[in-house]
N, C-alpha and C positions, 0 to 999 in steps of 0.2 A: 504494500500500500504506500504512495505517495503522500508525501508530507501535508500534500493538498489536498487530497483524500479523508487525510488522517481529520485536518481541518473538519473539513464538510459533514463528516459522523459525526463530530461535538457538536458543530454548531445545530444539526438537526435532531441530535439529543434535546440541546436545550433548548430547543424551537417548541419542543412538545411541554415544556412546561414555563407557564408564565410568573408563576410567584417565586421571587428572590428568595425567599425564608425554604423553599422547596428545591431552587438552585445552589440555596448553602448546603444544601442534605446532598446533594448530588455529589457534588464536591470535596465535601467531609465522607461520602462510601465512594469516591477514589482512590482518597489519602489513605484509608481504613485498606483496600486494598493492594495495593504501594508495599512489593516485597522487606523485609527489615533490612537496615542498612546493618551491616558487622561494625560491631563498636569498636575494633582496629582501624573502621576509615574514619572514625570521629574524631578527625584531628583539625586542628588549625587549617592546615593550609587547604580543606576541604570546607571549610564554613567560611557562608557567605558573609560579604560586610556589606553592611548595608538593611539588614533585615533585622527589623525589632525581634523577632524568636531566632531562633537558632535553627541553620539547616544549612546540611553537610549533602553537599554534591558530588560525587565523583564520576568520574569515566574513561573506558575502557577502549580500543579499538581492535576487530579480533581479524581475524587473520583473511578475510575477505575486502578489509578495508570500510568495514560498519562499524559507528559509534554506540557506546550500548553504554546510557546514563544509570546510576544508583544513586537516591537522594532518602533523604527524611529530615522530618526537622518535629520540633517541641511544640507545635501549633498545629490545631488538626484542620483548619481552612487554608495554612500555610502547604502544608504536605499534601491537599489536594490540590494546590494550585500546580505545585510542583511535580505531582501524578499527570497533569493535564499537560505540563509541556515533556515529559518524558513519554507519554502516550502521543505524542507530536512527533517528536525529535528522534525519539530510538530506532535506532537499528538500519539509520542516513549516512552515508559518505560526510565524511567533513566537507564537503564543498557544498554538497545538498543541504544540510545544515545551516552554513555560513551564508547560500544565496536563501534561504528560507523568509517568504514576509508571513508572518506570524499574523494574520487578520483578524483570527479566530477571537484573540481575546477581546477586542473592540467588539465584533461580531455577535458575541453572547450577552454582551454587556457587564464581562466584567471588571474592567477599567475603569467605568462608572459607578461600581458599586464595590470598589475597596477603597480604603481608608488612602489616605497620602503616604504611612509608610508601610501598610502593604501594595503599594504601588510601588513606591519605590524599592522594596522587597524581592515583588515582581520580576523589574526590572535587570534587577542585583542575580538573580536567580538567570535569569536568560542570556544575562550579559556572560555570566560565568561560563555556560552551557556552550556559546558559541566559541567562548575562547577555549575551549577544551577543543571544540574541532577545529580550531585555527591550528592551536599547537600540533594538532595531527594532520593536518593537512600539510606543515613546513617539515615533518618528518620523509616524505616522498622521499 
């Protein structure tokens, strides 16, 4: 599935339901199912700055040249946000990745409806995500 693909299934997920209080459940049973990260990767240079909670990114590239994200954090609207761009992003070339526009999240509305530092959290969170495929992309 393309990353554009990947889009088009959230965004028509959450087309099916109109109330934010029911968009935050969707969300929170993302995060809920969101593999556990190994508390060996819960280190410093894996946590993002920038994000009022705490949440540890990592990633991997395996031998076909696909990115394959592990994340959690201490916020359970955080860890689904972060479900939602690893359900996006995984398992993309670093360059698919990197050319990636992210519409989705304007698309569902939810840049509108978090807070300024879960926005900027957000942000913190995807900026990390790409520079992980940047760095594997300059490995070529």
């Amino acid at each position: 599935m393309t990353i554009n693909e990947s889009q088009a299934e959230i965004i028509e997920e959450f087309s099916e339901v109109d109330d934010w209080m029911d968009r935050y459940s969707m969300i929170i049973d993302m995060g809920n199912q969101l593999p556990d990260l190994d508390e060996s990767l819960k280190t410093p240079d894996r946590l993002i700055e920038g994000c009022q909670s705490r949440v540890w990114v990592d990633a991997t590239l395996d031998a076909e040249g696909r990115v394959h994200y592990a994340a959690t954090s201490d916020a359970i609207i955080v860890k689904g946000i972060i479900a939602l761009l690893i359900q996006v992003l995984n398992n993309h070339t670093p360059q698919e990745i990197l050319d990636a526009d992210l519409h989705f999240i304007n698309d569902i509305g939810l840049a509108e409806h978090l807070s300024p530092t879960r926005s900027n959290g957000l942000l913190a969170m995807l900026k990390q995500m790409k520079l992980y495929a940047l760095a594997f992309s300059q490995k070529k």
